[in-house]
N, C-alpha and C positions, 0 to 999 in steps of 0.2 A: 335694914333700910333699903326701901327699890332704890331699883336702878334710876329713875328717871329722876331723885330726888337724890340719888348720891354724884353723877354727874355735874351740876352747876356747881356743888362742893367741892369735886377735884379741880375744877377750873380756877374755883376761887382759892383753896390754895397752891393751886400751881402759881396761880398770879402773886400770891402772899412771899411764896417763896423767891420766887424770881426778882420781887424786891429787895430781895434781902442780900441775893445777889450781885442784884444794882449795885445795891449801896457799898458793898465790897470791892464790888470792881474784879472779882473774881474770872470773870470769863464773858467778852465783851471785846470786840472788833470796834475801828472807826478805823477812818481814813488820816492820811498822818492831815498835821495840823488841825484837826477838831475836838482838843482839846479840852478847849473851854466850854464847848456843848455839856448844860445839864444833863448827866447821868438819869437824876430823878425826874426830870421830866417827860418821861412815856414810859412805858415798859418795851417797846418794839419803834423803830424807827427806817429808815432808807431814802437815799437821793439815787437818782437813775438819771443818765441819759436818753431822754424820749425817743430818741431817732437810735443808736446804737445799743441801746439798753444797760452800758456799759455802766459800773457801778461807782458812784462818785464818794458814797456816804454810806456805813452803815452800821447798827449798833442795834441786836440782838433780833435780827431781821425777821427770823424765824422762829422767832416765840409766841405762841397764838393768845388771839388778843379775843374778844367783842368787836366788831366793829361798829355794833350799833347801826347809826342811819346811813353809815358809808353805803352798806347794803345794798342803799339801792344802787351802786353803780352796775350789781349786777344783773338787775332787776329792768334797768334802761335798756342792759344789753339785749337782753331776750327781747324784748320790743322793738328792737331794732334790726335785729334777725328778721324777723315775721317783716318789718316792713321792707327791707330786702327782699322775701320769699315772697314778698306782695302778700300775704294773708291779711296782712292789715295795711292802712293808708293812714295819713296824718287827718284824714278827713274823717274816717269810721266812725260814727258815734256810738258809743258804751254805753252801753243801760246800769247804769248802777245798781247794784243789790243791797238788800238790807247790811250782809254782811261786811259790806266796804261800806255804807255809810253809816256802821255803829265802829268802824274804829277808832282806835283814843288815840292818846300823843300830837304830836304835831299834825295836822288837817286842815281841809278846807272847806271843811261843814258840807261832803256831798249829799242829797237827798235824795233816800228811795226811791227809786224808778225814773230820775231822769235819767238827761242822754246830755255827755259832754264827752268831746272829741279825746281823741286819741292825742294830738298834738295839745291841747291845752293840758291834759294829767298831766304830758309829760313836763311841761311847765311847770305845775304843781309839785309835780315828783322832786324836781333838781331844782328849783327854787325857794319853792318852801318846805321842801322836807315832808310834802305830805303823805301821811301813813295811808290816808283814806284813797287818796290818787296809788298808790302802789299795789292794796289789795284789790283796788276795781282794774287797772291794766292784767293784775296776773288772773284776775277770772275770766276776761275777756279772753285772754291767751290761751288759757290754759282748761278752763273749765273752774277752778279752783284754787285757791293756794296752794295745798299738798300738791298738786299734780304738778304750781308752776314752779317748786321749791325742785318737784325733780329732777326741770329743765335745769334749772339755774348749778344746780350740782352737775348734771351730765358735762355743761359747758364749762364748769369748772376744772373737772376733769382734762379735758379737749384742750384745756387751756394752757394743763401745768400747773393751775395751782395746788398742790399736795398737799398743803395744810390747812385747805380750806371748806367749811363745812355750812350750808345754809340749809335753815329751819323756819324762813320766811323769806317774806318779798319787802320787809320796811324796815326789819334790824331793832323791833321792839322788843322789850327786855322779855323774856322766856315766862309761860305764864305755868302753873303748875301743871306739873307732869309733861313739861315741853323742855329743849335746849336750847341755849344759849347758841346763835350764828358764831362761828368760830372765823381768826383767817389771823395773818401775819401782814405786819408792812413789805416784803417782799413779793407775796401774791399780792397786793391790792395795788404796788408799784407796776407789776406784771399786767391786771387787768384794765389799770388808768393806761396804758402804752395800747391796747390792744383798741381801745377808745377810741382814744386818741385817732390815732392810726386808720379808723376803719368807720366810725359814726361822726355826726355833727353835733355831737355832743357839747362842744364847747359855744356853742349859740347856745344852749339852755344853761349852761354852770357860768357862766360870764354875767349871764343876768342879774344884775340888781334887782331891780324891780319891777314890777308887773300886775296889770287887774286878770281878775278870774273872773269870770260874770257866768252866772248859774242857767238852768235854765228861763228858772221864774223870774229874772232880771236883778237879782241879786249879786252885787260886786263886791269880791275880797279881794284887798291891798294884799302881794305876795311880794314878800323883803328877802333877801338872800339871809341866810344864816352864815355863808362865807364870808368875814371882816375883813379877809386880806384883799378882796375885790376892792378898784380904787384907792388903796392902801400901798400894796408890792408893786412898783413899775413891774409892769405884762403880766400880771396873775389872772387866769380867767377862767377857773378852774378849782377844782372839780365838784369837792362834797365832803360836810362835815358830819360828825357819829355825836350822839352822847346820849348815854343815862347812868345813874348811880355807880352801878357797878362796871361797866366800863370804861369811863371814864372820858374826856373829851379825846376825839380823834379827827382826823383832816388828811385828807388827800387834795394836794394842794399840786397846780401847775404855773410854770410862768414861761413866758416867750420874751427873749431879746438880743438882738442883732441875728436875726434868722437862727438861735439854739435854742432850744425847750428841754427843761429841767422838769421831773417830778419829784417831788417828795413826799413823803409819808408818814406820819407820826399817831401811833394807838396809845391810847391810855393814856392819858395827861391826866394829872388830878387836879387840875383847874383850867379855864378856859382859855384866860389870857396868857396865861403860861402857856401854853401850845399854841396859840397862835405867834406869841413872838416866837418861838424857840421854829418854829417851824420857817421862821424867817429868815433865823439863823443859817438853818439850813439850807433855806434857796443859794442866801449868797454866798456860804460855805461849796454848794455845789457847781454855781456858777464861775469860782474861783480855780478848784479842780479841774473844770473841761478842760482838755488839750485845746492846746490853738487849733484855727483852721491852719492847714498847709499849702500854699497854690503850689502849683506844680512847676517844676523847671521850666525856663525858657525855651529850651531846643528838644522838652520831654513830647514824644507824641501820646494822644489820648490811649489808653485801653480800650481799643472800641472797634466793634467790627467792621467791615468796609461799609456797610449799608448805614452803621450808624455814623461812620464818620463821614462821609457822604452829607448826614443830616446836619453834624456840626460845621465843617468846612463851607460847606455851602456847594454849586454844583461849579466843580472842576475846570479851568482854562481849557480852551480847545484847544489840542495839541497839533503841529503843523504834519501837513499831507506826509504821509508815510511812502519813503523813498520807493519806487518799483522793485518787489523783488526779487534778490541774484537767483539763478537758479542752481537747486544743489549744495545750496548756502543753509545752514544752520541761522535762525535772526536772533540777533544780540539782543542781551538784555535792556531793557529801558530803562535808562537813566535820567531821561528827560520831564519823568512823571513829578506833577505838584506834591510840594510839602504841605501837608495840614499843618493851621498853626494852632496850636490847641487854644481853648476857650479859656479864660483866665477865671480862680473859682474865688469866690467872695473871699476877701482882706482879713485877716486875723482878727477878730475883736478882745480889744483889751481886758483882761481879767478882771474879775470883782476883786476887791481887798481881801485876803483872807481871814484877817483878823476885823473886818468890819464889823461894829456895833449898830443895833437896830433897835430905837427905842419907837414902841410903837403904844398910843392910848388906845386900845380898840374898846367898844363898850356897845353894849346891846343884848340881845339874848341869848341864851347859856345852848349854843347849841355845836 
């Protein structure tokens, strides 16, 4: 048997097996009180704090999954690099190639040889999922897919993620003699922070809805494939995966009372079952945060004189300075202002731990 054809078979039964695991319960972390989180409901899972990275939630984090269309989150990145480096602009317009407008799966019917901006793919990309907006950005980029698959690895690397492996720019299923995109909900929690963190990403994965107008004046309705958009108070974020064999998956964010929670869940063998279960999770994780702590009354800042300076505001003017003795050593000043430190946002009251979330979401399987 080759190689390229014995491959997606180890995958699939590592996956086979690793259920089987599940279902035992043999070997599997969570965070205490999560319980009642469905075992079978993913094969790989994690909740993260956005801002400390600190781990609120997690249950087989590092079991490599499919990710499917999550993919593009990395696919965004590398386009946002370049518009960083300035090589490219929101305004640049792409000439599409035959090659990006004969992709299948989810699309936005691009056609050979126009020109549509860099800023609407990317709409396309994290909107609607579309495959044909992903391999027209990575030829743009890149020259080609292979070439932009080798960015998208290098930066994997750069990033930390170690279990992570891409063989595309859209997360479509591996066509013969190709592999399967690999990665874990811990890398993909690692790469949503880095997002987060450093692109304007969440203007595009926030979005519902949106026209795409071609060049020939032709308009496609683009609907988010994310159901918990409008659904999760503060979800606005980020990007859902599916087909056959991987299974439904969701990298999913939400913001409230100034804290942002990621979560992540690969392999779900249904869709509404991963979207609620991943709900579970928000407010399972949200539960977990530590309070905020303000600081003592009489504590002064950590903070260098120049920055406390910034927070204090500028200093009383101290009265005329005596003439001085001669031969005299001058005493210390005891007269100098106290900084009073800035007082840091109020604790916000935990979510329930045990809250129940019953959600109808309904729409397309993706």
């Amino acid at each position: 048997m080759s190689a390229p054809i014995f491959r997606p078979l180890l995958v699939l039964a590592a996956w086979l097996a690793a259920g089987a695991a599940f279902a035992a319960a043999a070997t599997h972390h969570q965070s205490a009180g999560a319980g009642s989180i469905n075992p079978g409901a993913f094969r790989s899972a994690i909740v993260i704090d956005a801002v400390s990275g600190q781990v609120l939630f997690e249950d087989r984090a590092d079991v490599q999954s499919p990710p499917a269309s999550v993919t593009k989150l990395m696919t965004f990145y590398i386009v946002e690099q370049k518009l960083k480096e300035g090589t490219l602009t929101l305004g640049t317009p792409v000439t599409i190639t035959a090659v990006a407008a004969h992709t299948g799966g989810s699309r936005v019917w691009l056609v050979d040889k126009e020109q549509i901006t860099v800023e609407e793919l990317l709409y396309a990309l994290m909107v609607h999922s579309a495959n044909d907006a992903a391999v027209a950005l990575a030829i743009q980029v890149a020259g080609s897919k292979e070439a932009f698959t080798d960015l998208m690895n290098l930066k994997a690397r750069e990033l930390g993620l170690h279990h992570t492996d891409f063989h595309s720019p859209h997360g479509l299923p591996p066509g013969k003699g190709q592999e399967p995109d690999l990665s874990t909900a811990r890398d993909l929690a690692l790469l949503a922070r880095k997002l987060i963190a450093e692109t304007d990403i969440l203007k595009y994965s926030s979005t519902r809805h949106r026209q795409f107008r071609h060049q020939n004046g032709k308009v496609i309705e683009l609907d988010t494939h994310n159901h918990l958009l409008g659904v999760v108070p503060g979800c606005d974020g980020l990007k859902t995966g599916y087909y056959r064999e991987a299974g439904f998956s969701l990298v999913a964010t939400v913001q409230r009372g100034g804290r942002r929670i990621i979560a992540v869940i690969l392999g779900s063998p249904e869709r509404e079952l991963r979207d609620t279960v991943t709900t579970q999770l928000i407010e399972r994780g949200f539960a977990a945060l530590p309070p905020l702590v303000a600081p003592a009354a009489n504590a002064l800042p950590a903070t260098s004189p120049a920055s406390a300076a910034t927070i204090a505001g500028p200093a009383p003017a101290k009265p005329p300075a005596p003439a001085p003795k001669a031969a005299t050593a001058p005493a210390d000043d005891t007269t100098a202002p106290r900084l009073i430190p800035v007082e840091s946002e109020a604790p916000q009251p935990a979510a329930a731990a045990d809250a129940t979330v019953h959600l109808n979401l309904s729409g397309t399987k993706k």
